[in-house]
C-alpha positions as a Python dict, from the first residue, in 0.01 Angstrom:
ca = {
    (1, 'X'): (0, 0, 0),
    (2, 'X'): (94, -362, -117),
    (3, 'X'): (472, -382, -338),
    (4, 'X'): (456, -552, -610),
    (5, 'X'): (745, -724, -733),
    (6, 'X'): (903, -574, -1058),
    (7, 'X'): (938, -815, -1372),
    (8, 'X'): (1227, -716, -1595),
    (9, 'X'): (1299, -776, -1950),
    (10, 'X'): (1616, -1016, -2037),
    (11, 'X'): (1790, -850, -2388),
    (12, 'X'): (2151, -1019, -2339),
    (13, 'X'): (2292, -916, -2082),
    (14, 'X'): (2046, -637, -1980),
    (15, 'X'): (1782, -576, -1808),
    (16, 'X'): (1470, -365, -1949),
    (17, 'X'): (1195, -275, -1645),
    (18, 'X'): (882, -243, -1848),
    (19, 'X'): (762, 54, -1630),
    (20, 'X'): (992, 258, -1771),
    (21, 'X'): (924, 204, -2117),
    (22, 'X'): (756, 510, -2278),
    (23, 'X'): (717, 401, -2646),
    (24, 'X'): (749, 55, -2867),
    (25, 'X'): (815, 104, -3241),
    (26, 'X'): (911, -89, -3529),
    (27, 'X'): (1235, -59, -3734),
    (28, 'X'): (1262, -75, -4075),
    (29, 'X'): (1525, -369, -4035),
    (30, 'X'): (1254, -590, -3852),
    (31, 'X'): (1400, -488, -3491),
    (32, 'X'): (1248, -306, -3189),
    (33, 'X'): (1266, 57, -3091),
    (34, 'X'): (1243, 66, -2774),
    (35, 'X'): (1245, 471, -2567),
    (36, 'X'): (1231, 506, -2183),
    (37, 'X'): (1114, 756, -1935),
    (38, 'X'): (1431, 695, -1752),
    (39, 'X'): (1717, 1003, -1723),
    (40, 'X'): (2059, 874, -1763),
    (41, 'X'): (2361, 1013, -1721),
    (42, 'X'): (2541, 985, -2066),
    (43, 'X'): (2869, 1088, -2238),
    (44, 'X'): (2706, 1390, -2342),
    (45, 'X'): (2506, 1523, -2050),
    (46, 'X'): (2180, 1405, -1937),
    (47, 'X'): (1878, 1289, -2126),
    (48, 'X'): (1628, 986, -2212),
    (49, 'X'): (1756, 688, -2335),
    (50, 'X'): (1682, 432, -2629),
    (51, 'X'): (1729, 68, -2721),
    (52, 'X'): (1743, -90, -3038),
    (53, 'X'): (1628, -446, -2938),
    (54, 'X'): (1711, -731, -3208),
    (55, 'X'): (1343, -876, -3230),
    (56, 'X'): (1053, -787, -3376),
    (57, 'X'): (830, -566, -3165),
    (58, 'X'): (513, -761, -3111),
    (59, 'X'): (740, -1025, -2955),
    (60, 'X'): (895, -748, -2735),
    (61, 'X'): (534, -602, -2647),
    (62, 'X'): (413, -959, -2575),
    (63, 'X'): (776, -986, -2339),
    (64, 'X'): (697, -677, -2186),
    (65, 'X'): (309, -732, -2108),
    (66, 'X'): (411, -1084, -1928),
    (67, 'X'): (667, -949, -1707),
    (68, 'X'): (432, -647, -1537),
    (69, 'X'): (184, -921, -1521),
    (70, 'X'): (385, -1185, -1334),
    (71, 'X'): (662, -971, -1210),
    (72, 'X'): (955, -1207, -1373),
    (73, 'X'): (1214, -1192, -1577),
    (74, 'X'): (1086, -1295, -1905),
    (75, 'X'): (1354, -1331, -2168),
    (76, 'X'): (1313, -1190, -2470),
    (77, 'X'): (1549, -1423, -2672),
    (78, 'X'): (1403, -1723, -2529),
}
């Protein structure tokens, strides 16, 4: 079976891998909700985590689309 590279998501400093990303929604302050499938080890135990990404989401969709498809890092503030 062939790897494909990864493409990542640039939000400031971080890194967002699309794959991981279970749901896109829309804030009522024009920013991105972003949840992942991902189980992190937090300050209060374990669970899934969730972004609050300062653009609106069909930008972040559109981010997230071209980075599985050409396995870059595509940045989102850009």
């Amino acid at each position: 079976m062939q790897q494909t590279a990864t493409g990542y998501i640039k939000v400031g400093n971080d890194y967002i891998n699309p794959y991981n990303i279970t749901h896109i929604g829309k804030n009522a302050d024009g920013t991105t909700y972003v949840g992942y499938n991902t189980i992190a080890q937090g300050p209060y135990g374990v669970g899934p985590t969730s972004d609050r990404i300062p653009v609106n989401s069909d930008k972040f969709a559109q981010c997230a689309v071209k980075a599985m498809q050409t396995g870059e890092i595509i940045d989102v503030m850009a």
